[in-house]
Structures are given as structure tokens and as C-alpha cells.
Legacy VTK file of the C-alpha trace (Angstrom):
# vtk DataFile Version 3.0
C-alpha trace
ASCII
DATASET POLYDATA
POINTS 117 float
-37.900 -42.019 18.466
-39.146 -41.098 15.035
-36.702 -43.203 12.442
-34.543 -40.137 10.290
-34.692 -39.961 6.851
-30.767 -40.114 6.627
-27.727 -40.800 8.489
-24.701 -38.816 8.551
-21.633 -40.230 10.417
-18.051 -38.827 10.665
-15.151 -41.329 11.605
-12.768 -38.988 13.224
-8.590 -39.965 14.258
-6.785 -36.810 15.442
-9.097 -34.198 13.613
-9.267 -32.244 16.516
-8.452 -28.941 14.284
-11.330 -29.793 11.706
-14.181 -31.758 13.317
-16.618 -28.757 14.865
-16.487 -27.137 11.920
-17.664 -30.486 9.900
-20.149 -31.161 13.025
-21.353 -27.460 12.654
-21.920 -28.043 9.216
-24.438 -30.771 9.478
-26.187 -29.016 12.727
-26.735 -25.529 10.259
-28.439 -28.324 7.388
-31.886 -26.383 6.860
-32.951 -30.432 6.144
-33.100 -31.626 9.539
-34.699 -35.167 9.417
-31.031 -36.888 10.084
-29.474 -38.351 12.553
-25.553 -38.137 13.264
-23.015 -40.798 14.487
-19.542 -39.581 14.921
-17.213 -42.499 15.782
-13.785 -41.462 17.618
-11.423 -44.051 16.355
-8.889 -43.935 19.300
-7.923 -40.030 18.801
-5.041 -38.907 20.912
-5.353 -35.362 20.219
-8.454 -32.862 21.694
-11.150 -34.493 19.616
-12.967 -35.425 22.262
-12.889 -32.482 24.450
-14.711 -30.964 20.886
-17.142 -34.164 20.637
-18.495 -34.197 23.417
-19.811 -30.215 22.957
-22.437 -32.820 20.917
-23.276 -34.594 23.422
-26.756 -33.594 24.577
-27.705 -33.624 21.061
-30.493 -35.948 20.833
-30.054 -36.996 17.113
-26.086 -37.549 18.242
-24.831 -41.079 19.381
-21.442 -40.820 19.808
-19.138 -43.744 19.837
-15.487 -43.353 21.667
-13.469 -46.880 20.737
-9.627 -47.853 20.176
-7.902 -47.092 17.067
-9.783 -50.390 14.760
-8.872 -48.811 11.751
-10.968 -47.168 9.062
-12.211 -50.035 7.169
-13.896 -51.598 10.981
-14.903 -47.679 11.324
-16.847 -47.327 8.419
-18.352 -51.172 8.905
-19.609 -49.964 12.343
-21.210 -47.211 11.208
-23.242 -48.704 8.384
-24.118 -51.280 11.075
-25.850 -48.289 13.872
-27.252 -46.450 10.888
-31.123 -46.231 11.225
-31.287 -43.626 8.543
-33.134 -44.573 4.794
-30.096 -42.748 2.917
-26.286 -43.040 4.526
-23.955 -40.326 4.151
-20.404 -40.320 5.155
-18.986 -37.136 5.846
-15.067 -36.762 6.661
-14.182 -34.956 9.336
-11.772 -32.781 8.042
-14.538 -31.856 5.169
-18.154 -30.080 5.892
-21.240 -29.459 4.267
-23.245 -26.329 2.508
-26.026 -25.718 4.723
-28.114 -26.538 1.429
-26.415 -29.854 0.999
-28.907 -32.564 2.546
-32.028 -30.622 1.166
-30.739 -30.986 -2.521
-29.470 -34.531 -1.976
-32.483 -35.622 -0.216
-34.713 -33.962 -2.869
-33.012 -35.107 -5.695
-32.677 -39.111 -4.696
-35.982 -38.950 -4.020
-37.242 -37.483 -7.246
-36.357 -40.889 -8.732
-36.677 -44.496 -7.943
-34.021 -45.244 -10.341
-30.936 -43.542 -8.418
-29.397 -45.709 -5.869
-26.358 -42.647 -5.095
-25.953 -38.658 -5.192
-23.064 -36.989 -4.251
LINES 1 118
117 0 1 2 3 4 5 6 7 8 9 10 11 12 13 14 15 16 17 18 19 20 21 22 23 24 25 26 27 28 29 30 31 32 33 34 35 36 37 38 39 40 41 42 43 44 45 46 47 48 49 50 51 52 53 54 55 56 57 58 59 60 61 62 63 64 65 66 67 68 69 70 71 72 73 74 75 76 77 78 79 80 81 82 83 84 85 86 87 88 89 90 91 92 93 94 95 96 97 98 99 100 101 102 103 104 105 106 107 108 109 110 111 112 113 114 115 116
């Protein structure tokens, strides 16, 4: 598998009302050299039952684990990320479908940036 340019994850606890639409948001980017890791942090709600729509998805990994907190989240994330650029992306948030292509395009224009946002 081909590495991806950039990684987008979503930690998710109980988002269950927000988290397709913040998937959906990153599956409409017209940039589409990413990858996507959504980590479940021990959600009791129907998170999963939405997650797992993802799946198939052969850019997904998904990660179901018990509640370790956001900090250990994040850490784990960083940690699978295979991506060149990281991008976090709440799951109660979600992206303009232009949003990778003008982040990508700008970070790239020059060596000296180390963030966008």
C-alpha cells in the first residue's frame, strides 16, 4: 500500500450524533491521498454501529479500545500515523470538501511552514 500524503484521525467518546457527518466530511475531500484512523475511546453510545459503516474502507483502520483518555488517544494516533502531514479532526467538527487541497497545497508551497490550520 502506497504511503498517503496525510493522515486524518478522529478520537471519538459518545459522538454518536456528530461522527458520520465529520467521517463524511473527509470521504467528500476532492484531495484524496489520506488515510483515516478513527479511534473509539470506549463509547457507550451508537458510535460504533456508525463506525463501522467505514469499515470496508480501505484507507480506514479503525481502532475500538477502553476509555484511556484523550491524552493516550491522541498519543496512539500519532504513533499508527503513516501519513507525511497529521491532521486531527474532532469528531463533533468536519471539514469543507476544499479543506485538505488548500492545506496540502499551501504547506507544501513552502519549506519553511512546519503547521496550517
Amino acid at each position: 500500500m502506497k504511503t498517503p500524503l496525510v493522515t486524518i484521525y478522529i478520537t471519538n467518546y459518545n459522538y454518536a450524533h456528530y461522527i458520520e457527518k465529520a467521517i463524511e466530511s473527509v470521504v467528500n475531500q476532492s484531495f484524496k491521498d489520506y488515510e483515516v484512523l478513527i479511534i473509539d475511546d470506549g463509547s457507550t453510545d451508537d458510535s460504533r454501529e456508525i463506525i463501522e459503516k467505514y469499515s470496508k474502507n480501505s484507507n480506514f483502520q479503525i481502532i475500538y479500545q477502553k476509555n484511556k483518555g484523550l491524552v493516550v488517544t491522541n498519543n496512539i494516533a500519532l504513533r499508527l500515523s503513516q501519513g507525511k502531514y497529521i491532521m486531527r479532526l474532532d469528531a463533533d467538527d468536519y471539514l469543507d470538501v476544499n479543506a485538505l487541497n488548500i492545506m496540502v497545497s499551501e504547506i507544501e508551497s513552502d519549506n519553511d511552514l512546519g503547521l496550517v490550520f
